[in-house]
N, C-alpha and C positions, 0 to 999 in steps of 0.2 A: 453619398450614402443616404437614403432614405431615411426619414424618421421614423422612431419608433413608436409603433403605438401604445398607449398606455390606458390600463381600469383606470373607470371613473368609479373613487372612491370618496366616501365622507369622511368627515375628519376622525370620526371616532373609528371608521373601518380601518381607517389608515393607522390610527393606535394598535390597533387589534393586529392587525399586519404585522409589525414593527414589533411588540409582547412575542406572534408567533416566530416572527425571525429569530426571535434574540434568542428563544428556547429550543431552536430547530441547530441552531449556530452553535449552541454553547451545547446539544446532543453531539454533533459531527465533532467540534472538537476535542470532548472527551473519547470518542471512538481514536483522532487520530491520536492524540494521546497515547491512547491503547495501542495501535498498532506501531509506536514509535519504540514505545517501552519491548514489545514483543520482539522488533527489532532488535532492538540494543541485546536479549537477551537471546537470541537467534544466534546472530553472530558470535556473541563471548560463549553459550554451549557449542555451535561447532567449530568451533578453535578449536576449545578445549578437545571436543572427540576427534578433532583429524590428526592432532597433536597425540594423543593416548593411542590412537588405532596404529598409528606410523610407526611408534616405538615399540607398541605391543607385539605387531605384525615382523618386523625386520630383527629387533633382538631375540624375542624368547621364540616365537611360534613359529618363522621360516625362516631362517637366516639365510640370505640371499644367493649364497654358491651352493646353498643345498636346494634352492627352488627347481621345481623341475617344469611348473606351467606359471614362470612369472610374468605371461601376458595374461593371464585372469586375474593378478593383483594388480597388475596395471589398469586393464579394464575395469576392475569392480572402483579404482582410486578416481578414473576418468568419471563412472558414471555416477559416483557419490559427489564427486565437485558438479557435476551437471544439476547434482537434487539440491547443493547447496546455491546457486546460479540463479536456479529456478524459484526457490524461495525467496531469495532476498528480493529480486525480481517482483515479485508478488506483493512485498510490504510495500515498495515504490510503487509500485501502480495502483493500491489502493488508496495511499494518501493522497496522489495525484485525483483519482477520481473524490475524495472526498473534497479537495481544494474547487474542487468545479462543482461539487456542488454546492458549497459552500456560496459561489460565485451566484449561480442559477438563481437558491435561495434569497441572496440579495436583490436581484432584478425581478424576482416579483414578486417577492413582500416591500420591499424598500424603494425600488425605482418603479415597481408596479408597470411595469413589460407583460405584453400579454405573451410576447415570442417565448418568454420563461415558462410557459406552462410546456411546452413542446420542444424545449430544447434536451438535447441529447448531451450526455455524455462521450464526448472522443479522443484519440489521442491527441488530435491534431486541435487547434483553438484559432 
């Protein structure tokens, strides 16, 4: 593997680096924070509503031998787990992408990589 190149910085840039990281670092992880908590509360509301819709749906408002198109509450049941799939989905791949950046930022405030000004975020590492 090649080495990597690295700024030439003075000591005091390199302070200043190192201030910038710490507050760029400790921004991202009150976001992931945020999107952890979002989770948490994603999940416990739709519990709760697939839990309230299921018993609402089959006791009071069609009760099942009276259904006459129970492929559209099947379908509508498919495509609301698909919305929930999709979201959760969403939280993971944002804190994933915050973990890389988190990474990125270290390598050039910290390790001072110049490849870190052009590095990408991907799924892949």
């Amino acid at each position: 593997m090649a080495k990597a190149q690295k700024f030439v910085r003075t000591e005091e840039e390199q302070k200043r680096c190192i201030e910038i990281h710490d507050a760029y670092r400790a921004e991202l992880l009150k976001r992931q924070l945020s999107n952890t908590e979002n989770y948490d509360k994603a999940i416990l509301s739709l519990s709760s509503a697939a839990l309230g819709l299921s018993l609402t749906a089959i006791k009071l408002i069609i009760p099942i031998d009276l259904a006459g198109h129970l492929w559209s509450i099947k379908l509508s049941w498919v495509l609301f787990l698909l919305t929930i799939i999709f979201s959760l989905v969403s939280f993971l791949i944002s804190n994933y992408g915050i973990n890389r950046q988190l990474s990125i930022a270290e390598n050039y405030y910290i390790n001072a990589l110049i490849s870190a000004q052009t590095e990408k975020i991907t799924l892949k590492k």
